[in-house]
C-alpha positions in Angstrom: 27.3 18.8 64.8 25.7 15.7 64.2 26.0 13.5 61.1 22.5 14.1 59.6 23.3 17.9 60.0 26.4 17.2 58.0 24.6 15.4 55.5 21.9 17.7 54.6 24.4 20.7 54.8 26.3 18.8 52.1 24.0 18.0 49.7 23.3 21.0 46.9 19.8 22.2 46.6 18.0 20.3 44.1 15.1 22.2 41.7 12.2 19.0 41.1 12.3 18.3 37.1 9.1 17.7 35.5 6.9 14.9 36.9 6.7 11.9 34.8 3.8 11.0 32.9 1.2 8.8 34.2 0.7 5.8 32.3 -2.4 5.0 31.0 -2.1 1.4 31.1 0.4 -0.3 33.4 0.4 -4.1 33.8 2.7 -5.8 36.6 4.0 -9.7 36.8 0.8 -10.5 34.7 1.2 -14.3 34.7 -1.4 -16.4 32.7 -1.6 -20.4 33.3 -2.6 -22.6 30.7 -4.5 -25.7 31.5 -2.7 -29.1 32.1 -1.0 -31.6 30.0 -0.2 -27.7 27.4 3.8 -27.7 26.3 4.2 -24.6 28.8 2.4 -24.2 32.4 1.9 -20.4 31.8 0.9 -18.5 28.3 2.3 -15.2 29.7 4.7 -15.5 32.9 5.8 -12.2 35.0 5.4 -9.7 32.3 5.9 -6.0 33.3 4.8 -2.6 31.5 3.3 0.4 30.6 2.0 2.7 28.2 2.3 6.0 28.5 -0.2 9.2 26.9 0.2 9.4 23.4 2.6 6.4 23.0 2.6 3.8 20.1 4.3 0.8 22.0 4.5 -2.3 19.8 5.2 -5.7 21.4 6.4 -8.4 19.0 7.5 -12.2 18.9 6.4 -14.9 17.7 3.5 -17.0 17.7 3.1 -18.3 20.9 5.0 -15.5 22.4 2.0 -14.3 24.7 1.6 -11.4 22.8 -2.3 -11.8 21.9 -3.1 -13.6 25.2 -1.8 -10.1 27.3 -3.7 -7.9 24.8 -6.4 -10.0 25.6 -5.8 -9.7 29.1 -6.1 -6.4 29.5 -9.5 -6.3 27.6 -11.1 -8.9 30.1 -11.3 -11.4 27.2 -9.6 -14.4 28.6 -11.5 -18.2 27.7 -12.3 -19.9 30.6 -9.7 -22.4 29.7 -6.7 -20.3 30.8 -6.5 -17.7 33.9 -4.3 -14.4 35.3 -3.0 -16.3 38.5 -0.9 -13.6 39.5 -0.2 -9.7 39.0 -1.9 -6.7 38.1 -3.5 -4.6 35.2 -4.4 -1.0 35.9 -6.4 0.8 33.5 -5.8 4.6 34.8 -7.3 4.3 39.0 -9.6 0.7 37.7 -8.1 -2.9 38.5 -8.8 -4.6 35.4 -8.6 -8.0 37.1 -10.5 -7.1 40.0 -13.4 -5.4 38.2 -16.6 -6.8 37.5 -18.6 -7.5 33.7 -20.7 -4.7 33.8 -17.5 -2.1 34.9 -15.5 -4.1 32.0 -18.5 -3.9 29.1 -18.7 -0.3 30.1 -14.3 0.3 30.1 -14.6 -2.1 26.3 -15.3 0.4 23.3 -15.1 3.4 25.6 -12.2 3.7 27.3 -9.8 1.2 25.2 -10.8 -0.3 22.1 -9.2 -3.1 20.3 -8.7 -4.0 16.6 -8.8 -7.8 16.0 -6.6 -9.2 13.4 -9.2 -11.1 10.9 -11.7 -8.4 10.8 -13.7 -10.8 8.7 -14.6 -13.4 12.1 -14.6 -9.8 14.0 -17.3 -8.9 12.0 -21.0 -9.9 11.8 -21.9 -11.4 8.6 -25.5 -10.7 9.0 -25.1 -7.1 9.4 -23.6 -4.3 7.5 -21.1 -2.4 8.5 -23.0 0.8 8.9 -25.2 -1.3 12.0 -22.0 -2.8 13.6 -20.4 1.2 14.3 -24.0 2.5 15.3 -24.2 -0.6 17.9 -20.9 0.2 19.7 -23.0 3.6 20.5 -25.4 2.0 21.1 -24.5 -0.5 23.2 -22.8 2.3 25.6 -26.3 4.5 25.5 -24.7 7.3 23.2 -27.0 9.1 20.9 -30.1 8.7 19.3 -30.8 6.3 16.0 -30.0 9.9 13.8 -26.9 10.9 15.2 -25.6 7.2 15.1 -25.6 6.9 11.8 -24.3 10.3 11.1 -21.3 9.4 13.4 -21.3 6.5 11.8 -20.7 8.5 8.3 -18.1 10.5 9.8 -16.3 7.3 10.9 -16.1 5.6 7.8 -15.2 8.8 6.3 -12.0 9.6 8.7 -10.9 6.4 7.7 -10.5 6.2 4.4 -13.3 4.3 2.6 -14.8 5.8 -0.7 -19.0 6.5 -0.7 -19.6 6.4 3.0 -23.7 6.5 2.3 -22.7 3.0 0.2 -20.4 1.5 2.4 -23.2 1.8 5.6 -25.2 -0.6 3.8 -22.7 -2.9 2.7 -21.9 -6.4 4.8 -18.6 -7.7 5.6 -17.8 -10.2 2.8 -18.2 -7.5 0.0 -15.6 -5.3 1.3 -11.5 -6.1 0.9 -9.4 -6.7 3.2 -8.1 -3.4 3.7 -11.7 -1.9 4.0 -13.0 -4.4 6.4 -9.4 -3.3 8.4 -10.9 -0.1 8.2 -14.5 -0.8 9.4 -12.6 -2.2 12.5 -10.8 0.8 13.1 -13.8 3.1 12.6 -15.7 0.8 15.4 -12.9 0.9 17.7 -12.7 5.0 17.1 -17.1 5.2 17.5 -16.7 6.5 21.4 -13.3 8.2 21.1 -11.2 5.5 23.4 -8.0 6.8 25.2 -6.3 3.6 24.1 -6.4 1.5 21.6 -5.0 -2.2 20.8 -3.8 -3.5 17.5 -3.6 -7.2 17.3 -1.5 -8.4 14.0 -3.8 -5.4 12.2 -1.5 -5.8 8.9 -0.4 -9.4 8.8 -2.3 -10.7 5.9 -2.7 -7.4 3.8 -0.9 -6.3 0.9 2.2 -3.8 1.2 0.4 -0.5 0.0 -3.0 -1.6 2.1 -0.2 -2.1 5.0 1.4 0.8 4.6 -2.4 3.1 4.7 -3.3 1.4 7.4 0.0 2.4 9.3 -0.3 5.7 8.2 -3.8 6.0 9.1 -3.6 4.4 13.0 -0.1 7.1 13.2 -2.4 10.0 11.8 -5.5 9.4 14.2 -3.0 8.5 17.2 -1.8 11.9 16.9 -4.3 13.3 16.4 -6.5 12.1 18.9 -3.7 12.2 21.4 -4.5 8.7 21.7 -2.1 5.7 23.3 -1.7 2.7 21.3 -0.6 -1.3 21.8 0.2 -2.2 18.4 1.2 -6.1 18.2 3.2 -7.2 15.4 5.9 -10.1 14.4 7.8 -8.3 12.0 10.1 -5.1 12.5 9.4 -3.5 9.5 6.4 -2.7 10.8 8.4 -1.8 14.2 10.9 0.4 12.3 7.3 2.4 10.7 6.0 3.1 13.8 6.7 2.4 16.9 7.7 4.8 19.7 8.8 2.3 21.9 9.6 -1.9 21.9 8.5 -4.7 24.5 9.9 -8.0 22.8 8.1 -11.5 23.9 9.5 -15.0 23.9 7.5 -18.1 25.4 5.5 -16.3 27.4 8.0 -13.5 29.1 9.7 -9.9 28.0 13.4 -10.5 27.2 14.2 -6.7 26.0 12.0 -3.7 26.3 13.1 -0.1 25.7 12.8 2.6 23.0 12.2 1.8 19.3 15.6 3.3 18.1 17.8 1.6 20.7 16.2 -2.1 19.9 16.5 -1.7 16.6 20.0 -0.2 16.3 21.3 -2.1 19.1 19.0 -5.0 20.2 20.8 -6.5 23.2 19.5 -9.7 23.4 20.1 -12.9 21.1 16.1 -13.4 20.9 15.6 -10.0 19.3 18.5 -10.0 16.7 17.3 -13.5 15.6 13.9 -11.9 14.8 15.9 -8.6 13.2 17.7 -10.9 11.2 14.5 -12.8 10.1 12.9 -10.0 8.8 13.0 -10.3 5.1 14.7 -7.5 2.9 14.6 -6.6 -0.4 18.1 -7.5 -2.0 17.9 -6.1 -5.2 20.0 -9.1 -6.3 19.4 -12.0 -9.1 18.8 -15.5 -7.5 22.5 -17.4 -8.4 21.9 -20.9 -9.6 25.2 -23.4 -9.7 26.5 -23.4 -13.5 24.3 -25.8 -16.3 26.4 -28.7 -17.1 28.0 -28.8 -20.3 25.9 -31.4 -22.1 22.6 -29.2 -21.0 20.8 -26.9 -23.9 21.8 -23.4 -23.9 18.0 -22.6 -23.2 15.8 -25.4 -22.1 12.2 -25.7 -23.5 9.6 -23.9 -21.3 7.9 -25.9 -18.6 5.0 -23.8 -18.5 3.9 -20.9 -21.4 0.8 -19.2 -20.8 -0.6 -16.9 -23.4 -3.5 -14.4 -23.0 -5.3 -16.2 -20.1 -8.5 -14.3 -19.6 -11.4 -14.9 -16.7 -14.0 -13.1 -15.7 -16.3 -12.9 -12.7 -20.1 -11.7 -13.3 -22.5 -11.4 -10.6 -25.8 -9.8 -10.1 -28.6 -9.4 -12.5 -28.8 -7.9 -16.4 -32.4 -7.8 -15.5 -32.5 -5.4 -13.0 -29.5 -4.2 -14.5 -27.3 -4.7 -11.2 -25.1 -6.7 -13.4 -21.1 -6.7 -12.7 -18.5 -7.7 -14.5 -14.6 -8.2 -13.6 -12.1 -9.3 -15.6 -9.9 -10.9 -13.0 -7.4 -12.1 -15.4 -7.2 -10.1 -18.3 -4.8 -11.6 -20.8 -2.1 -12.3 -18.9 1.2 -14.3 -20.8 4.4 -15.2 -18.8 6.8 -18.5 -19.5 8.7 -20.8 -16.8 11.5 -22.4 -17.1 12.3 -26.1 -15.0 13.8 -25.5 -11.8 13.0 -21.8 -11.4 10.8 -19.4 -9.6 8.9 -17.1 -11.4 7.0 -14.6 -8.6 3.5 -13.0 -9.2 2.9 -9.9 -6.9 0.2 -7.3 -6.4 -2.4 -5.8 -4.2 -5.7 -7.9 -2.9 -7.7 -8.1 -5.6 -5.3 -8.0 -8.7 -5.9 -11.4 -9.8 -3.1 -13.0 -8.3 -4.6 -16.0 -6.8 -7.0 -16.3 -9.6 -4.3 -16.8 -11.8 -3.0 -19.6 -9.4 -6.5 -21.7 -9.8 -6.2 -21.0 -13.1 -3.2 -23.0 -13.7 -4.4 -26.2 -11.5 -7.3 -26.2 -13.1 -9.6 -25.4 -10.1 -11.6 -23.4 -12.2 -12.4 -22.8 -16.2 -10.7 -20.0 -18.2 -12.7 -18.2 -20.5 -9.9 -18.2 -23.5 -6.2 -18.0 -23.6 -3.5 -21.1 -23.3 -1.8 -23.1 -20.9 1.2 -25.2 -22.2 2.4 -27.4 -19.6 5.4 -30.2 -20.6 3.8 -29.2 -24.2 0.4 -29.8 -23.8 -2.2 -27.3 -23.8 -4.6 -28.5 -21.0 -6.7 -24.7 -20.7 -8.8 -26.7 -22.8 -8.7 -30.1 -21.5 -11.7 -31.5 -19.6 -11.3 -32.7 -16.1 -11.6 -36.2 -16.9 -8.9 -36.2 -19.6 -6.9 -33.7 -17.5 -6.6 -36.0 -14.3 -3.7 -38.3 -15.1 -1.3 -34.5 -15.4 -2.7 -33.4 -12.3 -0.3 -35.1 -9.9 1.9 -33.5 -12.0 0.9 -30.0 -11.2 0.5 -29.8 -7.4 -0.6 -26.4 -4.6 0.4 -25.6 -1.6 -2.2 -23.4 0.0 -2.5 -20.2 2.0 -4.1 -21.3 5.3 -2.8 -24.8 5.6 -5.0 -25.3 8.8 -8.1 -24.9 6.2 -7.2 -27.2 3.7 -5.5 -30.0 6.2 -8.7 -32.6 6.9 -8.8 -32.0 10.9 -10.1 -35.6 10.6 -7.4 -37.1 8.9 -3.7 -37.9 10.5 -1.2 -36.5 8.7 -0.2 -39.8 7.5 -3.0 -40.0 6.0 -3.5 -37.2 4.5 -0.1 -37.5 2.9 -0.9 -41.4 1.4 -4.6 -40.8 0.6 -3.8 -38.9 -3.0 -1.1 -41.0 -4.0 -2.7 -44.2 -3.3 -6.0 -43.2 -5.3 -3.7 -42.6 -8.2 -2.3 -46.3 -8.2 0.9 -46.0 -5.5 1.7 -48.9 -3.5 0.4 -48.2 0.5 3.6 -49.7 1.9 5.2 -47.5 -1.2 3.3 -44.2 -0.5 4.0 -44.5 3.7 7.7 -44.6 3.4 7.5 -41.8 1.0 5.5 -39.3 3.2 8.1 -40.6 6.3 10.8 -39.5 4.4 9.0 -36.2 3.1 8.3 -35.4 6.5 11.8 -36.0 7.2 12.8 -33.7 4.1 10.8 -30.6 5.4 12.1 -30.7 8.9 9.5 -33.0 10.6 9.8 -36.4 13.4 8.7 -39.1 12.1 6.2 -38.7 14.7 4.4 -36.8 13.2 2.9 -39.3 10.8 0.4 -40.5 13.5 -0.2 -36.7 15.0 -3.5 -34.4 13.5 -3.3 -31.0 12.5 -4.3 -29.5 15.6 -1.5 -30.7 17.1 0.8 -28.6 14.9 1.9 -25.1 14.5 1.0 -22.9 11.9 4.7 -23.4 10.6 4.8 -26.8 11.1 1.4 -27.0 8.9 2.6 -25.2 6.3 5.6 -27.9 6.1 2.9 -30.8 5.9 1.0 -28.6 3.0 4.6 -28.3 1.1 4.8 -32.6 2.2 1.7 -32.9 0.3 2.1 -31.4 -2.7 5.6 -33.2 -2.6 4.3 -36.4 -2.7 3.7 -36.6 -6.6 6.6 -35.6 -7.4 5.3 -32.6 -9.2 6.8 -31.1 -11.9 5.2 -27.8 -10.7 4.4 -26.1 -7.8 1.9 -23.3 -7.3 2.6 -22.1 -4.0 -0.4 -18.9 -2.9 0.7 -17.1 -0.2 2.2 -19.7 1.1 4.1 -17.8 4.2 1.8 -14.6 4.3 0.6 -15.4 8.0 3.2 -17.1 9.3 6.0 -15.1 11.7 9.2 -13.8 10.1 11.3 -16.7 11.6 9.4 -19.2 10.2 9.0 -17.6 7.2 12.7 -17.6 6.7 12.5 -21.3 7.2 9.8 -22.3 4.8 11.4 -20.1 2.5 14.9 -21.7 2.9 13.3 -25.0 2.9 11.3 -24.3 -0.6 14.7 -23.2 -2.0 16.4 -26.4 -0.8 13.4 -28.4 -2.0 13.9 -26.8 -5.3 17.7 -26.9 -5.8 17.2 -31.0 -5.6 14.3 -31.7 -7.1 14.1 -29.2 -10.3 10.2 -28.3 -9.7 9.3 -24.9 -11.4 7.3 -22.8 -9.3 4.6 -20.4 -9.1 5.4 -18.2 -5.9 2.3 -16.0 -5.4 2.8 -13.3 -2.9 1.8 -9.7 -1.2 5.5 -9.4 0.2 7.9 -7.6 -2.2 10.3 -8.4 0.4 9.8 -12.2 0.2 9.6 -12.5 -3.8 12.8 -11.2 -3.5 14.5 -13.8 -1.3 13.0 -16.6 -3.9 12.1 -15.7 -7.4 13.7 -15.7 -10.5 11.5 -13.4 -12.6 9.2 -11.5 -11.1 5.3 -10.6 -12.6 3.3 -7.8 -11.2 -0.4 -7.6 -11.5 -2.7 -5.0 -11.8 -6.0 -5.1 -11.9 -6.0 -8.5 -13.7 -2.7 -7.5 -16.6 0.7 -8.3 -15.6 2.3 -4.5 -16.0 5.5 -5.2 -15.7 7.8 -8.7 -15.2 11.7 -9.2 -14.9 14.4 -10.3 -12.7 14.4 -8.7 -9.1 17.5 -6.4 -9.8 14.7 -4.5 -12.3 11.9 -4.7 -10.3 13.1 -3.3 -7.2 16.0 -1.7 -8.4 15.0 0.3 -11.6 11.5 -0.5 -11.6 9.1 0.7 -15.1 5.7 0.8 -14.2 4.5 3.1 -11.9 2.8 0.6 -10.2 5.6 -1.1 -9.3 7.4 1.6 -7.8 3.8 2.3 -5.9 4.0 -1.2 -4.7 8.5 -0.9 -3.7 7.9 2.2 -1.9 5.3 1.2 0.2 7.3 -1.7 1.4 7.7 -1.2 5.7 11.1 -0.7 6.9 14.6 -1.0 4.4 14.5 -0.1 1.1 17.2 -1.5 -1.2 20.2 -0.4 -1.3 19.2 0.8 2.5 
């Protein structure tokens, strides 16, 4: 008997399992190249996988990962600056790579749709939001003007935003965050894609707009049976909703695999970094070392605000289109030197309106503002200029307010040398700043382009350092950045504050965050500070209802998790 007789004799009769599923996206050693003289030669370098029917796969890292350049990849929207030099994208039986700009302006909107994360450049200013669904339909020859707009209805109906009729007629920059997230989504839904992509859709939103938004892309995934690339830098989000895990890291995959075994069990030293990143609430008080002896029991307040009140009006009495909103509505808080007192809420609770408020960027309309024991609420601006080195900001988009004109030498010396400081004086200052915040000394000469988003953000805190401030207002000042760097700035605004003494303002979406740095924590409703207190009763035994509205809808642990 011969020995393939043997063999098949031998082996026991197997019954076929089921067939695996088909993905509906597979991509295969997709390598992008970026252009010459770039810090890496390729954005994206031999990445490999795919997404099956009715999955949620996220794929997270950092900025600069390659995350955004392979979702962008796989929608055909490369810039001519960078090219795929090598592997494949499949889109069900089409080449992606190979096809041509009519096949890919047909496969866009109808076949896999993508959400872009600031929905307020996605969008057209000049139309409203009604138009801009209707046109996906149009564009693809679906329908007639009627039924457009009716679809157009249901969209913005299925996903979530109050007075449909009213919010077809509105345009982009009268909408929220969260509701202009939405208008994305309700584009991206118009021709019922098989796949949709989700690029940093949360990132800048507050935790209970997060949190709908999540709920909303799980709801119509499952119930549209749809597959989903949702791309994300922070777990939490992850832990919410993700079926399975493809983790990034300059430019290749270093762990892939389902949601539950990453998380519980990440294998790499890459992805437990970023796990450990991930801010959590603690539900502890901030420890500060012990006073000295000779110190007052309680020092004097270094800022005591009392009834602060502004209001917005727009539109016309006249034609009686007039409306009013109190965006601060009589708020009263106190900070003590050298601590941290956090002001959270939704978009559009006052938060940052507060924070101009207290540099004086804009007017109040009554209350007080004690600072060092002045009241300057009333001061005029030219009486009010010698404090305000005294009082500095640190910004939420540092790339914004970082003159791309400037060096950041310059941009560093320029303030303090307008207010009387030496030149040779204010230069080894901002070297040594730059030093403090984790910066070469080479980077006195660079521009802001030349930086990272992190690294920005560590010139913004440079700047506001060079008064010597007695306070800081920091808005949002790590909202967009990844979790990693987050924990840095955050660390390195603790550290600043331990030596130095500033008080701060710390104005925040993040309930996780506040609780890593504040003191005391506000949180603001619809212009009135509901409730305030240490972190141990805000996100432990929280009053307001609010507040435990806001704890809940935080992604991922909860304390005491």
């Amino acid at each position: 008997m011969s020995g393939d007789m043997l063999d098949s004799q031998a082996q026991p009769t197997q019954t076929p399992g089921p067939a695996a599923p088909q993905p509906v996206l597979s991509v295969r050693d997709l390598t992008v190249s970026l252009p010459d003289g770039m810090e890496r030669a390729h954005a994206v370098q031999g990445v490999s996988f795919d997404l099956l029917p009715g999955q949620i796969l996220c794929i997270i890292g950092e900025s600069g990962s390659g995350k955004s350049v392979t979702a962008h990849a796989v929608m055909g929207l490369l810039p001519p600056s960078i090219k795929v030099t090598q592997g494949a994208i499949r889109l069900g039986d089409t080449d992606i790579l190979a096809a041509s700009a009519e096949t890919l302006r047909d496969l866009r909107g109808r076949r896999v749709a993508m959400i872009f994360q600031d929905p307020l450049s996605a969008l057209n200013p000049l139309m409203t939001v009604g138009a801009q669904i209707a046109e996906v339909m149009m564009a693809h020859g679906v329908g007639t003007p009627d039924s457009r707009r009716a679809r157009a209805l249901e969209l913005l109906a299925e996903v979530g935003l109050p007075d449909p009729p009213l919010m077809y007629r509105q345009y982009p920059f009268r909408l929220s965050g969260g509701q202009r997230q939405r208008v994305m989504i309700a584009m991206a839904l118009a021709l019922e894609t098989s796949i949709l992509i989700a690029d940093e859709p949360t990132t800048a939103l507050d935790v209970t707009t997060q949190a709908q938004i999540l709920k909303l892309i799980r709801d119509i995934q499952a119930r549209k049976g749809m597959s989903v690339m949702f791309i994300t830098h922070d777990f939490g989000v992850v832990a919410e909703i993700a079926d399975s895990v493809v983790v990034m890291e300059k430019g290749r995959i270093v762990e892939q695999g389902p949601a539950d075994t990453v998380l519980r069990n990440p294998s790499h030293p890459y992805t437990r970094r970023l796990i450990a990143a991930v801010p959590h609430l603690t539900g502890r008080d901030r420890a500060h070392p012990a006073a000295p002896a000779s110190a007052p029991a309680k020092p004097a307040p270094l800022l005591r605000v009392e009834g602060l009140v502004k209001t917005y009006r727009s539109g016309s009495k006249l034609f009686r289109t007039e409306r009013v909103v109190r965006a601060v509505d009589g708020a009263s808080f106190s900070l003590a030197p050298g601590r941290t007192l956090g002001i959270v809420g939704e978009s559009g609770s006052g938060k940052s309106s507060l924070g101009r408020l207290l540099v004086k960027l804009m007017d109040s309309d009554s209350g007080s503002i004690v600072f060092d024991g002045q009241d300057i609420a009333a001061l005029p601006e030219d009486r009010f200029r010698a404090l305000r080195p005294r009082i500095q900001m640190i910004f939420q988009d540092p790339f914004a307010s970082l003159n791309p004109r400037s060096s950041i030498g310059h941009i560093l010396t320029v303030g303090p040398i307008a207010h009387g400081m030496a030149p040779a004086q204010a230069r080894a200052a901002a070297r040594d700043l730059l030093t403090m915040v984790g910066l070469d000394a080479g980077a006195f000469g660079r521009y802001p382009h030349e930086f990272s988003g992190g690294q920005r953000q560590r010139v913004g805190i440079a700047r506001a350092l060079m008064f010597q401030p007695r306070l800081l207002v920091a808005d949002e000042a790590v909202s967009a950045l990844d979790v990693s760097i987050q924990a840095q700035i955050l660390e390195l605004l603790d550290r600043i504050q331990r030596e130095t003494g500033v008080g701060m303002i710390f104005i925040t979406h993040d309930l996780r965050v506040a609780s890593q740095i504040c003191d005391e924590i506000a949180v603001m409703q619809r212009g009135k500070i509901v409730e305030s207190g240490p972190p141990s009763q805000i996100f432990l035994a929280p009053q307001s209802a609010y507040t435990r509205e806001l704890v809940a809808a935080i992604p991922g642990e909860q304390p005491g998790s």
